[in-house]
N, C-alpha and C positions, 0 to 999 in steps of 0.2 A: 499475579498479585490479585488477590479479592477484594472487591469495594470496600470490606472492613478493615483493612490495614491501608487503602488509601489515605494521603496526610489532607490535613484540611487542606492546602495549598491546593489542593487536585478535586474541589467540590465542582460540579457543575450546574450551570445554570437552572431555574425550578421547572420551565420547561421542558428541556430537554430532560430531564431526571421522571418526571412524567410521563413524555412522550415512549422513553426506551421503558418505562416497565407498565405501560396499558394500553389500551387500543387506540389514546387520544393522539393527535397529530403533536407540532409544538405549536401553532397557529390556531388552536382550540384550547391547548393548555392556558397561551396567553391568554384567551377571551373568558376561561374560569376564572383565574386570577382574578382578572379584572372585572370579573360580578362578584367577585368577594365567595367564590365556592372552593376555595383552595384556602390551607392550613396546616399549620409547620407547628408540630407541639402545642396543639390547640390554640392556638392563634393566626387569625384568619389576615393572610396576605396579600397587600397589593401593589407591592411591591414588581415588576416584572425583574429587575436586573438580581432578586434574588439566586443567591445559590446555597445548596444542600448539599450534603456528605450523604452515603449508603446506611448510617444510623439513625440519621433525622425520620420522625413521626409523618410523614404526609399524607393528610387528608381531602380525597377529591368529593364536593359534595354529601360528606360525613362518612366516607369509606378510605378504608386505609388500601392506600398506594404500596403493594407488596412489589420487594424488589422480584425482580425474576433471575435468578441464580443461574439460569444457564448463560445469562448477561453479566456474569458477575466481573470480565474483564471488559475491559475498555479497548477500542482499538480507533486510531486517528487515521486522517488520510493528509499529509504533507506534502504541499508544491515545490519539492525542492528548487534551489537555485544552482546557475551553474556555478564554478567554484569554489563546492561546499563537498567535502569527506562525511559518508556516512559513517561517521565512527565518534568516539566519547572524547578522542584526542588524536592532535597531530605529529607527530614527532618532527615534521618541517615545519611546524609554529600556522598551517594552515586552517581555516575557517571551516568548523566542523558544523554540521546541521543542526545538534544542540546549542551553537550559539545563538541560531537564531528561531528556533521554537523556543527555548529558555527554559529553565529550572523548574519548571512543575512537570516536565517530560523527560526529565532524566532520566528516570527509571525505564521506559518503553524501548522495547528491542524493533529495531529493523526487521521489515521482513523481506529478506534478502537486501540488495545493497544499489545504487547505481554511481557511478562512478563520478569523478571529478570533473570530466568537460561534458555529462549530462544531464536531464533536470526533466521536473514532471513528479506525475505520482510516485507517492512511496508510501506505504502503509506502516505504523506504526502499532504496539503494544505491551501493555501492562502485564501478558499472559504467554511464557514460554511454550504453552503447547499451542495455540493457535499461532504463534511464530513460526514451530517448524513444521507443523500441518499446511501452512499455506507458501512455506517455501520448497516445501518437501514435492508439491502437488502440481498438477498438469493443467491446473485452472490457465485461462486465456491471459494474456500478457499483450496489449496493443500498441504499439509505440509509432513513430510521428520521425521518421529519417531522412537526412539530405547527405548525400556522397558525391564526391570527384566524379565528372565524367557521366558516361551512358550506361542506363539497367539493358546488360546485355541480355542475349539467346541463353548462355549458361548460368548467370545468375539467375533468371528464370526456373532452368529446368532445376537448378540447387534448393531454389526455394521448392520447386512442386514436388519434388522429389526426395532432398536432403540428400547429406553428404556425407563421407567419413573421410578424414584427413589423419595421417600418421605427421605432420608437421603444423599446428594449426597456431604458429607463435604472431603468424604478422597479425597485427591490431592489438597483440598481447599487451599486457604490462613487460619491460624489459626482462626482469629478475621468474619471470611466469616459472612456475613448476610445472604445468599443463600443457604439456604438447598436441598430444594427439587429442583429438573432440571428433566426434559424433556430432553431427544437425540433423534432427527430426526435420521433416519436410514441414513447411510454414504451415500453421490452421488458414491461412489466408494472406493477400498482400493487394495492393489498390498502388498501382501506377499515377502520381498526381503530375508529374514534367518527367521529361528523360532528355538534356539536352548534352549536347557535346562537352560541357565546363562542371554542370552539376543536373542531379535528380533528384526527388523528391519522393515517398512511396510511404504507404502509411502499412506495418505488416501487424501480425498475429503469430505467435510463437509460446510454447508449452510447457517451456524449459526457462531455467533461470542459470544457465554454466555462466561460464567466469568470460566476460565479455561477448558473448556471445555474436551479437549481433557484428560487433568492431571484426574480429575475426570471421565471421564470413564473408563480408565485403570483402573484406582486405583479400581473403583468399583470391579472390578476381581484380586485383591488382584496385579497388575502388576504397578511397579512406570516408571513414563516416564523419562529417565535420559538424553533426548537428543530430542531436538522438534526445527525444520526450518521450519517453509512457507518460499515456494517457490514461491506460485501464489496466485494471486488475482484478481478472475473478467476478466482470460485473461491474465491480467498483470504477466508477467514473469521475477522474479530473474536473470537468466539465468546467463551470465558470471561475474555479478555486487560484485567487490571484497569485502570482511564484510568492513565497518565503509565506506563506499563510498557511494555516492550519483548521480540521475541519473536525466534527464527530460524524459519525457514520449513522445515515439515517436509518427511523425505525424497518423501514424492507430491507435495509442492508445488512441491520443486524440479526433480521429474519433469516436470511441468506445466509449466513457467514454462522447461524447456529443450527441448521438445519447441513451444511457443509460439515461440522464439526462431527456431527451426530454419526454421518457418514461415515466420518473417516473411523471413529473410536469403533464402528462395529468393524471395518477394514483390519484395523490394529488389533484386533481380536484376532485375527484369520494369521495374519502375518505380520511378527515384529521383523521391523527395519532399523537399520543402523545407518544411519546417512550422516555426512557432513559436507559443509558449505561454505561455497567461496565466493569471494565481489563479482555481484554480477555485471556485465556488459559494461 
């Protein structure tokens, strides 16, 4: 969706609508406002808690604030909570994510999914193509695990290595269509406890299949009782409290259009057909 067909419900604050389309911070945006160099329709603002639509006139210092269109979608970053369904509705009457970011976020697709006993980042957005550009992609994925028991010899050499499985249902969803899975060998993994009852291990993985993580454990007889991303592609959770919602700062949406750029010359060389299922 483009800033122009955004509803007013979905304006965002003057800062930040400043900060994403010029070189200023939003902690400098504040401090123009508040000398009185900032102006909505020729009328000089100072107001902080103002917010703007992608139509609105603004003026920094008597220069108009041009949107920058390769920003034209929005993308959030949501601390999921656990017993919440990344989806628009539950058919078991459960607590779906939308209820609690709320109705100016309806519209924003998932990118990818994390499941109901998990929590942590999820990215959000207003623009189908960066949805399946960054589910489609091999960008880094870091999550935050605790499992039954001890990180054996072979779970080790599974992560340095990766695995292929013709049976990969245990951790599955019951009903799974996905038997067999492939695991790429981990981009990394950090041992924080390894006791007899449970461990703790924070990894990095490339791929986004359908439980991924639950199912490789599980394959070594070890259940995941406890699973957070933290990162995505860069993008970091970091202080973002659970059931809160964020905008993605101005480096990120550096990031995240210069990744684009990337891909649409990729999508030139080779179209792909891909489709996707709940991740982990």
């Amino acid at each position: 969706m483009s800033r122009e067909a955004q509803s007013e419900e979905n304006k965002m604050r003057l800062n930040k609508f400043i900060s994403h389309n010029s070189r200023f911070s939003r902690r400098e945006a504040d401090e123009l406002i508040k000398a009185g160099k900032v102006s909505i329709d020729g009328k000089v603002i100072g107001d902080l808690s103002t917010k703007v639509g992608y139509k609105t006139i603004v003026k920094v210092n008597g220069r108009t604030v041009k949107v920058d269109h390769s920003r034209a979608s929005t993308v959030i970053i949501y601390n999921k909570l656990k017993g919440e369904i990344v989806s628009k509705n539950d058919p078991q009457g459960r607590k779906v994510i939308y209820d609690t970011i709320g109705k100016k976020f309806s519209h924003f697709i998932p990118v990818g999914r994390l499941d109901y006993a998990s929590e942590g980042l999820l990215l959000l957005t207003d623009d189908p193509t960066i949805a399946t550009a960054l589910m489609r992609s091999d960008l880094e994925r870091v999550y935050k695990i605790k499992i039954e028991g001890n990180i054996t010899d072979a779970m080790i050499s599974g992560m340095n290595n990766g695995i292929t499985l013709d049976d990969a249902t245990a951790g599955a969803w019951e009903n799974t269509k996905t038997r067999d899975m492939e695991f790429k060998r981990f981009l990394g993994y950090q041992i924080q406890t390894n006791t007899g009852k449970y461990s703790k291990l924070k990894v990095a993985i490339s791929e986004g299949k359908n439980r991924e993580l639950r199912r490789f454990f599980a394959h070594f007889g070890a259940r995941v009782t406890d699973l957070k991303r933290v990162s995505f592609g860069g993008i970091n959770l970091n202080n973002l409290p659970s059931g809160k919602v964020r905008y993605l700062e101005r480096d990120e949406y550096d990031n995240l259009r210069a990744f684009m750029k990337e891909q649409t010359k990729l999508d030139r060389k080779s179209k792909r057909e891909v489709t996707f299922d709940d991740e982990y």
